[in-house]
C-alpha positions in Angstrom: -31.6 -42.8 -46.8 -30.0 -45.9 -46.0 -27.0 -44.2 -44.4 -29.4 -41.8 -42.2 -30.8 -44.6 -40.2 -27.7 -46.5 -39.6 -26.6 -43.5 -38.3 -29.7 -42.8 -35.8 -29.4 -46.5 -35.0 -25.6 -45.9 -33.9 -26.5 -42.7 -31.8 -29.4 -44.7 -30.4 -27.1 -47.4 -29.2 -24.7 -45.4 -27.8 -26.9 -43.6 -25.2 -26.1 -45.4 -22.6 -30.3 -45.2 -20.9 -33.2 -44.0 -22.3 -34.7 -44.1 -18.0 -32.4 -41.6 -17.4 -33.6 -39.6 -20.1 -36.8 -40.4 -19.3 -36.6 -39.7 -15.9 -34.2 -36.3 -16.0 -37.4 -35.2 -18.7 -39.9 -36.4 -16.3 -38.7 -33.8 -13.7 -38.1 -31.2 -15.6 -41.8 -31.6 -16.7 -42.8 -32.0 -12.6 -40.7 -28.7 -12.0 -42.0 -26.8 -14.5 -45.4 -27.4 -13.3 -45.0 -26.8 -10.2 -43.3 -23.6 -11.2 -46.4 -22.5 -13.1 -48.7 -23.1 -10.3 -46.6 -20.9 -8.0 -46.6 -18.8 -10.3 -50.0 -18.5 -11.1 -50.4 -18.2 -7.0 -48.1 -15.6 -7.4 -50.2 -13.7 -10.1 -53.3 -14.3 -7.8 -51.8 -13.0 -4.4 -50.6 -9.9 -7.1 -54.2 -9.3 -8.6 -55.8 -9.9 -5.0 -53.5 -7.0 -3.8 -54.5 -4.8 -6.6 -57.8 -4.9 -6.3 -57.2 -4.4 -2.6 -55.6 -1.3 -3.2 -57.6 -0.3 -6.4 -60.4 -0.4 -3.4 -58.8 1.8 -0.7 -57.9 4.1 -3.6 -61.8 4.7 -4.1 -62.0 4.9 -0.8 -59.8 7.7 0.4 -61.0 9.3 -3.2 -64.5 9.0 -1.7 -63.2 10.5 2.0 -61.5 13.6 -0.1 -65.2 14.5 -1.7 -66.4 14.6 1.2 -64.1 16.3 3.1 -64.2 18.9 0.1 -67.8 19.0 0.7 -67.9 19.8 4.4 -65.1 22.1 3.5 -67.4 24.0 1.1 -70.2 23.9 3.7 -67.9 24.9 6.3 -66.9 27.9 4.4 -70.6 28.8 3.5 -71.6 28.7 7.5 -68.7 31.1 8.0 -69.4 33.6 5.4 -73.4 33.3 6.5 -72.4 33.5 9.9 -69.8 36.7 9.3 -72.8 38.9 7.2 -74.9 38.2 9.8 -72.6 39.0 12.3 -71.9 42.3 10.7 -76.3 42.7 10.1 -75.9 42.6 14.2 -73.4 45.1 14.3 -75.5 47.9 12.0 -78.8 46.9 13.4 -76.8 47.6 17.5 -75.3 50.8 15.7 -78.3 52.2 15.0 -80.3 51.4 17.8 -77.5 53.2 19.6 -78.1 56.0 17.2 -81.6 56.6 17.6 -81.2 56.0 21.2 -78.7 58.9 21.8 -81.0 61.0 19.1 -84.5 60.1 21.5 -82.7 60.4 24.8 -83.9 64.0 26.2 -81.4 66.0 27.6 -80.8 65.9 31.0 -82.7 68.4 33.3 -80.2 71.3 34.4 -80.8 72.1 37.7 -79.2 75.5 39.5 -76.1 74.0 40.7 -75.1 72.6 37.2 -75.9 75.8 35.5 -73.5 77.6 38.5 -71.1 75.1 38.4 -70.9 75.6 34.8 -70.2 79.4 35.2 -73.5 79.9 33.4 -76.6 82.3 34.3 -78.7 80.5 36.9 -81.7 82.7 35.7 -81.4 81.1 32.0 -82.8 78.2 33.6 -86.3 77.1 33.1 -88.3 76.6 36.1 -91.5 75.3 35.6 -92.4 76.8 39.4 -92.1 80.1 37.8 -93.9 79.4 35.2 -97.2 77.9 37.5 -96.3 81.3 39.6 -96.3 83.8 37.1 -99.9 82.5 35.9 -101.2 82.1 39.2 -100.5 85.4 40.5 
């Protein structure tokens, strides 16, 4: 045991200066720390900046359901407003219809009937009709 001490007593005396030592330790302690606290700024402006974008994530997530949702409603208008469109279109068809089917015929008069190369007597005259129970 004797011979360890001597020996840490001989490396102690040749260092030249424990100041040095202390001081070269000293900075490395002062850089170190003020490496942690830029880092830990670092990790802060890092976590901020998640968040950040963790929030405008949710955000354009949000803007997609709704735009889904308009779409939806959109599509339901369009299909709603196509039947009735085509409702419109039947109810026009018939009215049409029964219009042509109520319409009376148009009165034939001589000159049609001629025209026609058809018999001007087939013609129905009321007049002869008021003569022919008069007389």
């Amino acid at each position: 045991m004797a011979m360890g001490s001597l020996s840490l007593v001989n490396k102690i005396h040749n260092v030249q200066d424990f100041s040095s030592v202390h001081d070269a330790l000293q900075m490395a302690r002062t850089e170190s720390k003020t490496a942690v606290e830029s880092t830990t700024q670092a990790l802060d402006d890092i976590k901020k900046e998640l968040k950040k974008a963790a929030n405008t994530g949710q955000q354009t997530l949000e803007g997609i359901r709704k735009s889904h949702e308009v779409q939806n409603e959109t599509k339901a208008a369009a299909s709603e407003s196509k039947d009735i469109g085509r409702t419109v279109l039947a109810m026009m068809r018939e009215m049409k219809n029964a219009d042509q089917h109520n319409r009376p015929s148009p009165i034939r008069t001589y000159a049609s009937v001629a025209a026609g190369n058809g018999l001007a007597a087939s013609i129905h005259n009321p007049l002869n009709q008021y003569k022919a129970h008069r007389g």
